[in-house]
DOKOLKE-739797 format. One record per residue (C-alpha): x, y, z. Coordinates in steps of 0.25 Angstrom, whole numbers. Layout:
// DOKOLKE-739797
+-------+-------+-------+
|    c1 |    c2 |    c3 |
+-------+-------+-------+
|     X |     Y |     Z |
...
+-------+-------+-------+
***
This chain:
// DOKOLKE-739797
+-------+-------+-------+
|    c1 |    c2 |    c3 |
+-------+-------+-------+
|     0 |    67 |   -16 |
|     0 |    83 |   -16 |
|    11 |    82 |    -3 |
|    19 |    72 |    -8 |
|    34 |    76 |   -12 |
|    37 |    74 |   -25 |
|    49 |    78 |   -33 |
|    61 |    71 |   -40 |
|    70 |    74 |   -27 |
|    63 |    75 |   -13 |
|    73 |    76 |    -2 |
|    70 |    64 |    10 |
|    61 |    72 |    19 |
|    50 |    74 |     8 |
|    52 |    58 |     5 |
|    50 |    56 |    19 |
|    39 |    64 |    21 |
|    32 |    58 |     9 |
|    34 |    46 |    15 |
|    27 |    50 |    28 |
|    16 |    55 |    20 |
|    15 |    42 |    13 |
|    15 |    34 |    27 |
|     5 |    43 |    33 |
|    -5 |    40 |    22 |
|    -1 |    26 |    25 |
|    -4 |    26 |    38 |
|   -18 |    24 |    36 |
|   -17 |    14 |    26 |
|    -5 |     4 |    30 |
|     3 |     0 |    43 |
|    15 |     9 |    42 |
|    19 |     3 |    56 |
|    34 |     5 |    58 |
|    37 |    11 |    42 |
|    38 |    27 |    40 |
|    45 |    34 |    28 |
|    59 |    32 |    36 |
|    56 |    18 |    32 |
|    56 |    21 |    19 |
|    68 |    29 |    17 |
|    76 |    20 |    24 |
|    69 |     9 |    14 |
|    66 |    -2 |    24 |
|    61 |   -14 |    14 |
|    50 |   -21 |    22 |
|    43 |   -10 |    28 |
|    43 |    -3 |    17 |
|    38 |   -16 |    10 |
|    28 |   -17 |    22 |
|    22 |    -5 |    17 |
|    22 |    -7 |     2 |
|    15 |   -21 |     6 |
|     2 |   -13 |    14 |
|     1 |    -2 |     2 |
|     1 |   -12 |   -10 |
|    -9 |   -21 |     0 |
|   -18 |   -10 |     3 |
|   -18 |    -6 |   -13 |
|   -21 |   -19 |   -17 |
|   -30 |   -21 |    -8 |
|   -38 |    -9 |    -9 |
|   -42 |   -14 |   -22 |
|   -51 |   -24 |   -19 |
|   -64 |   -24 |   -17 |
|   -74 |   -34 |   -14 |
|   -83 |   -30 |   -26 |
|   -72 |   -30 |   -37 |
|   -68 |   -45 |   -29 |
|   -80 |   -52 |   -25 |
|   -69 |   -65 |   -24 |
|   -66 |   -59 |   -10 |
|   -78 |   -63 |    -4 |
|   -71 |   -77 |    -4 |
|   -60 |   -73 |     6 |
|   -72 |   -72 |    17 |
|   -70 |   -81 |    28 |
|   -81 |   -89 |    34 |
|   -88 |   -79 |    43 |
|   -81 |   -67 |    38 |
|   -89 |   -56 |    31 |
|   -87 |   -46 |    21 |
|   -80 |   -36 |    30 |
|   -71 |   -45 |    38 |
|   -64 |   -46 |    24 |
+-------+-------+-------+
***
């Protein structure tokens, strides 16, 4: 967060390079295939939607764990184990 610009009024080139900052973090996270912060200053709904729908699924996702919801055992298949799940 130390390098992101911040401010009241940034001009374009410090949005868009926030912006690649952002989608280089990303990168490793979520499939950025075909978005880039050009995508996101020309407002382009459903990639940008795309992209919103892998963060909000990672954050949700990352919450929960087998201990805190034993339940999930139940999604097993027949012959699956603990780690093809």
């Amino acid at each position: 967060m130390r390098t992101v610009n911040k401010g009241s009024n940034i001009n374009i080139y410090k949005v868009r390079e926030n912006l690649d900052q952002a989608f280089n973090v990303a990168k490793g996270m979520i499939r950025v295939v075909g978005v880039d912060a050009q995508t996101f200053l020309d407002k382009t709904p459903h990639l940008i939607l795309g992209i919103m729908w892998q963060i909000a699924r990672l954050v949700n996702m990352k919450a929960i764990a087998l201990s805190e919801v034993p339940e999930i055992y139940r999604l097993l298949k027949e012959g699956e184990e603990l780690s093809d799940l």
